[in-house]
C-alpha positions, 0 to 999 in steps of 0.5 A: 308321782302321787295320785291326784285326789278327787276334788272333794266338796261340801254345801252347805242347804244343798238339798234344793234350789241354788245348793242344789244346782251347785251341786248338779252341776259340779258333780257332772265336772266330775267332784265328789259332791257331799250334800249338807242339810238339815232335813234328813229326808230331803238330803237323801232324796237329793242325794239319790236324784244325784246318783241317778245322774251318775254323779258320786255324791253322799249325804251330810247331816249338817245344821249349821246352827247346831255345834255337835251336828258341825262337829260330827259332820266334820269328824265324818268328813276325817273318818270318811275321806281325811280331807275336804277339796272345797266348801260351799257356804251356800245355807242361808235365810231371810227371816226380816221381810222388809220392816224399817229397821226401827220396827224390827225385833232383834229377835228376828235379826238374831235368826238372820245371823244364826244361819248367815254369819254365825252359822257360816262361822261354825262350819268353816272352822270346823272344816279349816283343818279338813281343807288345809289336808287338801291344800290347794283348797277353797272357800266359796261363801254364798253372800248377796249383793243386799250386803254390799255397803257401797251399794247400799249407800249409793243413791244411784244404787237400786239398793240404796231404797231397800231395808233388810236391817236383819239379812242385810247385816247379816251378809255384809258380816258375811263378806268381812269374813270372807275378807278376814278368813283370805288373809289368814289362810292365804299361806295354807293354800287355801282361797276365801271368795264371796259371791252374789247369786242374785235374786233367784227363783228358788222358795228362799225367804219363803216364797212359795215355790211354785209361784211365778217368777216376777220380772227381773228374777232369774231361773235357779241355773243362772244363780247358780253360774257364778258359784259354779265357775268359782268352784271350777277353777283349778286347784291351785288357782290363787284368786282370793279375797273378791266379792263376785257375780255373773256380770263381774266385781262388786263393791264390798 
């Protein structure tokens, strides 16, 4: 009988806030957790307080906006372990702050995509091969429910007020890839879900870190929740093709 592989996973931005929760958190179920950041300094640090927790972790230098950085992260990968268990498209910003879209420089909204969707696009061909290695494998892309379109179109929707032209796009591009990506990789074994996190408080958007948290917004643990359970399923479980939160299925 061959020896069962340790579930081997990759975040993207799992440096600090929800990444990082992710990371906790699945590490302590025993997976191999590989920090992906940008910031050198930071993905150590981080990956150190995860060591101290015993988790077995290593740091990945990944910015998902710079092809050779994909690559050679991807080459690592290969060198290091010839396989990759699980990826977490988790690396995200928002870099529009509510300006009508009329107003809004496609300037800012190329920003938006660059890490978002184009970003999310890079990294997961690169790991495509790496993970069909492991299959079973999953893909998990971090969306958000500001991408829902039947949300945003809903006038009894809480979103159907809210315009973020530039990172609204840019996740609801995400779940279309998340749709794609399912169908084309279903026969390889390997999953594609999208889930929403919810409004979190983490420094995401540039909010200040240590600023209170307004009403409705929710401690990094419970952002994290749904994440975490979809990359705790087993192996082998076919769940593929949903755009999920805590409290259930969202509409596309």
């Amino acid at each position: 009988m061959a020896e069962e592989k340790t579930i081997l996973t990759l975040i993207t931005g799992a440096d600090k806030g929800i990444g990082f929760a992710t990371a906790q958190a699945l590490g302590k179920k025993g997976q191999h957790i590989l920090i992906g950041a940008r910031n050198q300094e930071r993905g150590e640090k981080a990956v150190e307080q995860l060591k101290d927790d015993g988790i077995k972790a290593d740091f990945i230098q990944l910015d998902v906006t710079d092809k050779a950085q994909i690559k050679a992260a991807a080459a690592k990968i290969k060198a290091d372990y010839g396989y990759l268990s699980i990826l977490i498209n988790n690396a995200g910003i928002a870099m529009d702050h509510h300006q009508p879209a009329s107003e809004l420089s496609t300037d800012t909204i190329r920003q938006d995509f660059d890490v978002n969707y184009f970003g999310l696009i890079d990294v997961t061909q690169a790991m495509i091969p790496l993970l069909k290695a492991a299959s079973p494998a999953k893909i998990i892309n971090v969306s958000s429910n500001m991408g829902s379109m039947g949300l945003a179109s809903d006038p009894s929707s809480r979103f159907y007020k809210v315009n973020s032209l530039g990172y609204q796009s840019s996740k609801a591009s995400v779940n279309f890839a998340t749709i794609i990506f399912s169908k084309e990789l279903a026969d390889d074994g390997i999953t594609v879900n999208s889930v929403n996190p919810g409004w979190t408080a983490t420094g995401f958007g540039g909010r200040p870190e240590d600023a209170p948290a307004p009403t409705g917004m929710q401690d990094v643990a419970t952002g994290a929740a749904q994440i975490i359970k979809m990359a705790s399923l087993p192996m082998n479980d076919t769940t593929t093709g949903t755009f999920t939160e805590n409290a259930g299925t969202l509409p596309w």
